[in-house]
C-alpha positions as CSV (number, residue, x, y, z in Angstrom):
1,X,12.9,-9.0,12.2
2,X,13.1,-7.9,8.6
3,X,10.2,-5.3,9.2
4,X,11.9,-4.3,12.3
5,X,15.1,-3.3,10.5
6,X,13.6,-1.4,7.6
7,X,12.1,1.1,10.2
8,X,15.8,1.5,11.8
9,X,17.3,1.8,8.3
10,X,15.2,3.8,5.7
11,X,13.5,6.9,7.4
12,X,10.6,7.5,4.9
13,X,11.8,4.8,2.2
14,X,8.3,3.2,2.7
15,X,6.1,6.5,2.8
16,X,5.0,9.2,0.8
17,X,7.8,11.8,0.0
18,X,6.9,15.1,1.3
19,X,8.2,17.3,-1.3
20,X,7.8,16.7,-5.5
21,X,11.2,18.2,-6.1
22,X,14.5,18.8,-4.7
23,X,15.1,21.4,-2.9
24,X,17.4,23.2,-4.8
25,X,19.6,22.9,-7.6
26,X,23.5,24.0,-8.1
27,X,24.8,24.8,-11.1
28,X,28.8,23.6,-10.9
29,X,30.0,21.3,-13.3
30,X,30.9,17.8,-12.5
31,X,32.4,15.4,-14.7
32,X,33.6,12.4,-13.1
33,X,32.1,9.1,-13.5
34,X,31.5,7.8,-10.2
35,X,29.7,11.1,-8.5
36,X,25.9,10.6,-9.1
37,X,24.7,13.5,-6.7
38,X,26.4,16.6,-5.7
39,X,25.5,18.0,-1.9
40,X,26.5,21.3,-0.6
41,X,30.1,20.3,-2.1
42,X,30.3,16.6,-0.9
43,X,30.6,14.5,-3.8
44,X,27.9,11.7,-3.4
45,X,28.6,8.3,-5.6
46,X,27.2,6.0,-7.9
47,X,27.4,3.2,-5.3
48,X,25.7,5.1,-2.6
49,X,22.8,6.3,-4.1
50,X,22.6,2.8,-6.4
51,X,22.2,1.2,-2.8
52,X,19.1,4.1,-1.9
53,X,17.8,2.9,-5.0
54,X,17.4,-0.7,-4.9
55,X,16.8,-0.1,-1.5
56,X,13.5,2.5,-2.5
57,X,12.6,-0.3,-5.3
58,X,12.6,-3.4,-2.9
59,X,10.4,-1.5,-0.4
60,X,7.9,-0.4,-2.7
61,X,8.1,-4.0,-4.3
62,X,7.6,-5.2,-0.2
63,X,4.8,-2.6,0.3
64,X,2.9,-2.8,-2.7
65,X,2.7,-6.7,-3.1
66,X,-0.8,-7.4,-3.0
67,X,-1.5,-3.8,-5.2
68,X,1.0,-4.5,-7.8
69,X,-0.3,-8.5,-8.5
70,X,-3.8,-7.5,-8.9
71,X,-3.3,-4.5,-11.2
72,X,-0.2,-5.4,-13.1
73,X,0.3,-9.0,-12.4
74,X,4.0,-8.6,-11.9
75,X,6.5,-6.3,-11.1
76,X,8.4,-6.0,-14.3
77,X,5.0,-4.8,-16.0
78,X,4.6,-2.2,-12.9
79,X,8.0,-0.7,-13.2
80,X,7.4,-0.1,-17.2
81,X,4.1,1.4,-16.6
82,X,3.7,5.3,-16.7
83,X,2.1,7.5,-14.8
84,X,2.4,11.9,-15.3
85,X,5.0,11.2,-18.0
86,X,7.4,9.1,-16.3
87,X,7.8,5.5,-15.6
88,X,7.5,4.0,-12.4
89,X,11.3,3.0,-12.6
90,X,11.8,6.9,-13.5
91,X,9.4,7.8,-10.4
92,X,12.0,5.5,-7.7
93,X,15.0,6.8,-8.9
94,X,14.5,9.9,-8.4
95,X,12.4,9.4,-4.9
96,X,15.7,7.8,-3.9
97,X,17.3,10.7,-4.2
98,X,15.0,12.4,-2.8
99,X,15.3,10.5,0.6
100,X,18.7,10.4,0.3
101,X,19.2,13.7,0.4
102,X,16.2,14.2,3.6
103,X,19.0,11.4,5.4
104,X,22.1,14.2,4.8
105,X,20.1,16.7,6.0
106,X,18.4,15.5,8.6
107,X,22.0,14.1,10.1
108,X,23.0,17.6,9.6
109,X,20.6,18.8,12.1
110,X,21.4,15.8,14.4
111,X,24.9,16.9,14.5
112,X,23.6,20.5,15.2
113,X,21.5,19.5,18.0
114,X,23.8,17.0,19.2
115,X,21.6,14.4,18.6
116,X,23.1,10.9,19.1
117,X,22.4,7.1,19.3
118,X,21.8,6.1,22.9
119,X,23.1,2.5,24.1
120,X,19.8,0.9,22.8
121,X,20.0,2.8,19.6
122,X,23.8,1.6,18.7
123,X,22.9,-2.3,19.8
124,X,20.0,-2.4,16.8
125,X,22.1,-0.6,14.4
126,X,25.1,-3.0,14.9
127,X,22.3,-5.6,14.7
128,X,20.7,-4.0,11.6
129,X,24.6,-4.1,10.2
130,X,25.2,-7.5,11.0
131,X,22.0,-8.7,9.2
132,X,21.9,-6.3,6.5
133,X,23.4,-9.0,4.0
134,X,21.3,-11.4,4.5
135,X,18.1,-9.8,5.3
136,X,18.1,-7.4,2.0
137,X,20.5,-9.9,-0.3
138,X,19.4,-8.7,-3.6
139,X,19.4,-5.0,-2.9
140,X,23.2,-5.7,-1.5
141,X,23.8,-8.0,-5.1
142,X,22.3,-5.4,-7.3
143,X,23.9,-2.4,-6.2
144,X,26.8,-4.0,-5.0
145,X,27.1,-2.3,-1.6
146,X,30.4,-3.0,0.3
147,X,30.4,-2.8,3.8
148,X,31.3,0.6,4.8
149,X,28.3,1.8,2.7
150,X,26.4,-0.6,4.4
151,X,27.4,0.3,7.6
152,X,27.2,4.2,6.6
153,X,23.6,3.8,4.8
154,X,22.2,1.9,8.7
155,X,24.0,4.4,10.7
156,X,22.8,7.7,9.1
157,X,19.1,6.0,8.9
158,X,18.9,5.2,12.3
159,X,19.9,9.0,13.2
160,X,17.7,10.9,10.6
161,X,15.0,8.2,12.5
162,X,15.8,9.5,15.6
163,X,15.1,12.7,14.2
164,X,12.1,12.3,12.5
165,X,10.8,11.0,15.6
166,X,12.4,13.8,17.6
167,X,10.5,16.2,15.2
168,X,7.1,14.2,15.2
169,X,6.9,13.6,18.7
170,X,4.4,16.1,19.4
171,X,1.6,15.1,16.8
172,X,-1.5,13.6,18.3
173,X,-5.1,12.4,17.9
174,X,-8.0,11.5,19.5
175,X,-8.2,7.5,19.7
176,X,-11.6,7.9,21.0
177,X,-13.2,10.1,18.1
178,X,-16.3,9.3,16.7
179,X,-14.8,9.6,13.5
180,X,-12.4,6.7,13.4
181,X,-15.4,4.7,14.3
182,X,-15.5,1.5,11.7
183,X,-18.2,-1.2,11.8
184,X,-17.4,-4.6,10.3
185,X,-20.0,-6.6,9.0
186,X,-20.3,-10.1,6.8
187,X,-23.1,-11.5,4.8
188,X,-24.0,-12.7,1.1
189,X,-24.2,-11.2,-2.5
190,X,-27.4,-12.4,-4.6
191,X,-27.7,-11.9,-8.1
192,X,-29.2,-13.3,-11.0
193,X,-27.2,-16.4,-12.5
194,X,-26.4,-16.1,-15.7
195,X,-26.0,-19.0,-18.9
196,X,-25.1,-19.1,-22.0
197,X,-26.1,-21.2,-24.9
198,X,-24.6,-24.3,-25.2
199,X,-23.8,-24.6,-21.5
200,X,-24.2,-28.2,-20.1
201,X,-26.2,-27.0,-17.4
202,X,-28.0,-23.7,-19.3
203,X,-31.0,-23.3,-17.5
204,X,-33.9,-20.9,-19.3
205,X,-35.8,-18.9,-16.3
206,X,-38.3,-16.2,-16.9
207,X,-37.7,-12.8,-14.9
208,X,-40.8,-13.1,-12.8
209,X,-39.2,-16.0,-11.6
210,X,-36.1,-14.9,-11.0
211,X,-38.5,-12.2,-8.8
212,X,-40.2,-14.7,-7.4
213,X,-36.5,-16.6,-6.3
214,X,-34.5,-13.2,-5.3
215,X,-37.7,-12.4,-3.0
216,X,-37.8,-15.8,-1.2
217,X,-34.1,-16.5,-1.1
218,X,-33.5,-12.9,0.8
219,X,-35.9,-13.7,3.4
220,X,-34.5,-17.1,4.0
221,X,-31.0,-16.4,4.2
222,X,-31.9,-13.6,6.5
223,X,-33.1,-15.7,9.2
224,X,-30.2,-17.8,8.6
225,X,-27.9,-15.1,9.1
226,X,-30.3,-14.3,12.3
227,X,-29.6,-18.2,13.7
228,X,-26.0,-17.0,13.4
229,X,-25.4,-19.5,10.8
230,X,-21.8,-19.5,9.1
231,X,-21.6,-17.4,6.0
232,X,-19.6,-20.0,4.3
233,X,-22.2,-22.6,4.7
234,X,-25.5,-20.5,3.0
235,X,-22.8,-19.7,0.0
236,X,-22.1,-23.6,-0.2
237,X,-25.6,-24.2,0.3
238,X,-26.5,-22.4,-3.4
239,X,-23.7,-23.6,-5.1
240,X,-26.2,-25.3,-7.8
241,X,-28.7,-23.2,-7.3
242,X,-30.4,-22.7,-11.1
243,X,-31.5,-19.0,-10.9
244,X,-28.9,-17.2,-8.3
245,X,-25.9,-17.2,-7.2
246,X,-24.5,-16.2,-3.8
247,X,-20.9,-14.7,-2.9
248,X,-19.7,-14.2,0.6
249,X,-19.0,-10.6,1.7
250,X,-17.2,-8.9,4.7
251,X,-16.0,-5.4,5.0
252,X,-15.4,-2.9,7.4
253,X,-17.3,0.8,6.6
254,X,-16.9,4.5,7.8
255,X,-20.1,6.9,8.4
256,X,-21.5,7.8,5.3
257,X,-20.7,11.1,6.0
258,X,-17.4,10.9,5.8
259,X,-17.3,8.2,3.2
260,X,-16.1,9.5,-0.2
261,X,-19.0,9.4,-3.2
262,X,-19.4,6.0,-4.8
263,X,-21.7,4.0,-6.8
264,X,-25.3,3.3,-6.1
265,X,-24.3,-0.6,-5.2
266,X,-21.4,0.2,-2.9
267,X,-23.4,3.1,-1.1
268,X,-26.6,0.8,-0.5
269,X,-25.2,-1.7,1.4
270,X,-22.5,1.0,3.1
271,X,-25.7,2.7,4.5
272,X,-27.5,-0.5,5.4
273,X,-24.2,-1.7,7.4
274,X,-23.3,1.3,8.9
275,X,-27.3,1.6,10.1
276,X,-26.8,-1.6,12.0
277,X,-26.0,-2.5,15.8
278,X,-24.2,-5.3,16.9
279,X,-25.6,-9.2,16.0
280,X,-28.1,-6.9,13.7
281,X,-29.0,-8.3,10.0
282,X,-30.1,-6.3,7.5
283,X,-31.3,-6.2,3.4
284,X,-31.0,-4.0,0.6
285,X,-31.5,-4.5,-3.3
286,X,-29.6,-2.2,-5.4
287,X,-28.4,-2.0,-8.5
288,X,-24.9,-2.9,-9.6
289,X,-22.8,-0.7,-12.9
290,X,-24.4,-3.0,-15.4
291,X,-27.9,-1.7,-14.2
292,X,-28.7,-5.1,-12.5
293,X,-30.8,-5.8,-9.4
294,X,-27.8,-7.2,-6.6
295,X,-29.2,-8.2,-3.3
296,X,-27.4,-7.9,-0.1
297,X,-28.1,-9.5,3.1
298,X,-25.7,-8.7,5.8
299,X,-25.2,-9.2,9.9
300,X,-23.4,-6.4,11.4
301,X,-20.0,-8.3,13.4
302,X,-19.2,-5.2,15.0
303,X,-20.4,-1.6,15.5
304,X,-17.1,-0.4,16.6
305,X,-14.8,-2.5,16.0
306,X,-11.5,-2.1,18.0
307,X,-8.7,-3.4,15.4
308,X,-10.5,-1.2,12.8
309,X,-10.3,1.8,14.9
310,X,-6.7,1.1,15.7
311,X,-5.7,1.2,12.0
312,X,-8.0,4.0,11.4
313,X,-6.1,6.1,14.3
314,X,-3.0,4.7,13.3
315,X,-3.1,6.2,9.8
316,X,-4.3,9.7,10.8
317,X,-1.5,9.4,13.4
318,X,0.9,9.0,10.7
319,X,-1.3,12.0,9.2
320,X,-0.4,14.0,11.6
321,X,3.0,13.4,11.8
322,X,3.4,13.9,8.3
323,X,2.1,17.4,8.6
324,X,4.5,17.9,11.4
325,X,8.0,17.0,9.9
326,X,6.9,18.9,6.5
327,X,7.0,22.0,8.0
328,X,10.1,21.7,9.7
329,X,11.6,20.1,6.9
330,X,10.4,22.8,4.9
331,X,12.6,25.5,6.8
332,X,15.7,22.8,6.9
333,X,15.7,22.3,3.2
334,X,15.9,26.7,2.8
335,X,19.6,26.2,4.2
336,X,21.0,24.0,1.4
337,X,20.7,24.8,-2.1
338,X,23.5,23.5,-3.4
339,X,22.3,20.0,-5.1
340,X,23.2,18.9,-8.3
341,X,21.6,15.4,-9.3
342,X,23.6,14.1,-12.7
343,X,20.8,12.1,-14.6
344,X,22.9,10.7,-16.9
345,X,24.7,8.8,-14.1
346,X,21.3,8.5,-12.2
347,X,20.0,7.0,-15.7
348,X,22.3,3.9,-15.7
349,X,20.5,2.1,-12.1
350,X,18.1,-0.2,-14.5
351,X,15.2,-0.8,-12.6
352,X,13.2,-3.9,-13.3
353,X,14.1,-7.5,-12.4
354,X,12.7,-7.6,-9.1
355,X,14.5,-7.6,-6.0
356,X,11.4,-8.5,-3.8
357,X,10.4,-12.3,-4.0
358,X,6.3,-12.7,-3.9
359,X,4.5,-15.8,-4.7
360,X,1.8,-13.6,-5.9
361,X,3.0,-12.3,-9.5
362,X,2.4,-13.5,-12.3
363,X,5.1,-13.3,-15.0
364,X,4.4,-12.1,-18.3
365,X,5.3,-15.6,-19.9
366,X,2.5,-16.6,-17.8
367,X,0.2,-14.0,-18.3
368,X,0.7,-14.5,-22.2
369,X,0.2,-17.7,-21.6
370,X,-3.2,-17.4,-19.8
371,X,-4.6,-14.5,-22.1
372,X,-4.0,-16.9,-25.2
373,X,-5.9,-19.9,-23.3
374,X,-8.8,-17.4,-22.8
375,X,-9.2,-16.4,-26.5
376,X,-8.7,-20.5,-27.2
377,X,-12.0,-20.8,-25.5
């Protein structure tokens, strides 16, 4: 349900913004402490945009899950790191603002239209209201949103939504296009195994038997893979195997044509898959960035494969979309340029502690912790 009420309550607070800067910038004075963001004369707060804040760093905590753990190992480490001069804390605050004010003016061109919730609409916004607490707990905690301004942020969402999709409605593609066409295949990884000194089970091989091994071993786990044996089983079958070792892989690949330039490894066994039908198995040795020979064996699962496709159309879709509601938006934001952002007050939502609970992070005690065990050994 979670997943269902961030698409009824953040219009793009999960996408890419469309625009790198506001669209305008006013030049009256504001001294108060509780306005953050000045629009076409309304006097936006502190505790408004604090909630499109948390809101923007929770999603991209949400969204980003898998990306963040494997390059940063947490979330505190992510939010520190720069990127074009700023921080990625830096980056979010001001994206929030960003979508905050798309939300005013896209509601400003609801109400121009006439654009309203229908009977459907209003039930999942009351819903989205009702759950709001509970469903985003730490976003409501950390900026301290009070229920109007819950009730407010859901509400204006769900119509700049309506909107959005009003504007977008039009953009197609062609699900049946050759080029969102994506074979899957599966197979094995062979490369040399390598010892050092002192290990209990160093093993001293010359290369021409290593040769000798690579050669033999590609030919029998091909006809393996041809019996439609498991991959998992041929990897546990060379677990103590004294000269290779074998890895599982499984990928899905585009038409070389299409596919953007990459290493000699990664293109080898791209071609080879994409070059296979159905049930087909296939071999390639290549080379990998340290200049050794890799081999690859691989079965092809499926030459077009239907879920891969979907995504594939799915994303241009979005694509396409995209491209739609940036030129409208484009002529929307020429009738407002009355913004001032305060940064001081903007400066003041810390972003850090996370708000997004993953099981994947690792935290920098951890990682300290870990990194010190490594130079130990």
């Amino acid at each position: 349900m979670k997943h269902n009420i961030l698409r009824m309550t953040a219009v793009l607070l999960a996408a890419v913004l469309l625009f790198a800067v506001l669209p305008g910038c006013g030049s009256k004075e504001v001294t108060d402490d509780s306005t953050a963001v000045v629009f076409e004369g309304e006097k936006i707060g502190k505790d408004e945009v604090s909630l499109y804040v948390y809101m923007t760093q929770y999603v991209t905590e949400m969204n980003n899950e898998e990306v963040v753990s494997y390059l940063f190992a947490n979330y505190e480490t992510f939010w520190k790191t720069e990127s074009g001069g700023e921080t990625y804390a830096e980056h979010a605050r001001e994206d929030a603002v960003k979508k905050l004010i798309q939300t005013r003016i896209l509601n400003l061109k609801a109400k121009g239209d006439g654009t309203v919730l229908d009977d459907e609409e209003e039930a999942k916004v009351q819903n989205a209201i009702e759950s709001f607490r509970d469903d985003f707990a730490s976003v409501v905690e950390k900026s301290g949103a009070s229920d109007e301004l819950i009730e407010k942020f859901v509400r204006e969402n769900a119509i700049a939504n309506k909107v959005y999709a009003s504007v977008t409605g039009a953009a197609s593609v062609d699900e049946g296009a050759e080029e969102f066409r994506r074979k899957t295949f599966e197979g094995v990884m062979l490369y040399e195994k390598y010892y050092e000194e002192g290990d209990e089970d160093y093993f001293e091989y010359t290369e021409e038997e290593l040769e000798a091994s690579r050669e033999k071993n590609l030919e029998l786990i091909s006809e393996r893979l041809k019996n439609g044996e498991a991959v998992e089983d041929i990897v546990s079958d060379y677990a103590e195997h004294q000269i290779l070792s074998v890895s599982s892989v499984q990928a899905s690949v585009v038409d070389p044509e299409d596919a953007a330039e990459e290493g000699e490894e990664f293109t080898s066994y791209r071609n080879l898959a994409w070059s296979l039908s159905t049930g087909e198995v296939g071999t390639v040795i290549t080379k990998n960035s340290a200049g050794h020979n890799v081999g690859y064996i691989i079965r092809s699962v499926n030459d077009d494969d239907p879920d891969e496709r979907a995504s594939a159309v799915l994303s241009a879709l979005e694509e396409a979309k995209e491209t739609a509601f940036e030129k409208v938006y484009a002529r929307l934001t020429k009738k407002y340029d009355e913004i001032t952002v305060r940064e001081e007050i903007l400066s003041e939502l810390a972003i850090g502690d996370p708000l997004f609970e993953s099981d994947l992070m690792i935290s920098e005690e951890e990682l300290e912790a870990l990194e010190e065990a490594e130079e130990d050994e």
